[in-house]
C-alpha positions, 0 to 999 in steps of 0.5 A: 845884556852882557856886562862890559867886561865881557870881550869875547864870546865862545859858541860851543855845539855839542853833535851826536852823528851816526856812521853814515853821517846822519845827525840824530836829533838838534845840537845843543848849542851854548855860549859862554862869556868871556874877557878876551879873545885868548881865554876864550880860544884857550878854552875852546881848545881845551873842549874834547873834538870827537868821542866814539860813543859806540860802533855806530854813534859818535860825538863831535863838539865844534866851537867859534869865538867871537867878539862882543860886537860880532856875537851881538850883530848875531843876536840882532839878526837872528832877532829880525822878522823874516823879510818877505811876504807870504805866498798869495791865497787864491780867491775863491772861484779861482781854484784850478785856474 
């Protein structure tokens, strides 16, 4: 739980990508807490954009902020079981009918 003071929250995913556009491995993805929306997008900007590790490798860092109650329907989303059911499983006796 995030204490009340807490206004705004910045997602910040760091992203290695190759020359031809193919992502190595998981981003990492964080969050930072804070007071309000302008710190929170003051900081955000202050974060480097895209660095050029080597001749084939290169390293982008995106951000979004979001207030409190966004960040927290976010959370409760991805918290949610997937809805649905699972696929049906034959009988046996069934198979290639």
């Amino acid at each position: 739980m995030l204490p009340e003071s807490v206004g705004a929250v910045l997602m910040i995913g760091h992203f290695i990508v190759s020359i031809f556009n193919v992502q190595l491995g998981a981003p990492v993805i964080y969050t930072m807490p804070f007071e309000t929306m302008e710190q929170c997008r003051f900081y955000g900007e202050q974060l480097p954009k895209d660095i050029q590790i080597d001749i084939e490798w290169k390293h982008s860092t995106r951000f979004e902020c979001f207030t409190i109650g966004q960040f927290q329907e976010l959370q409760r989303q991805q918290m949610q079981p997937q809805q649905g059911t699972a696929p049906a499983t034959p009988e046996p006796g069934d198979e290639g009918v």
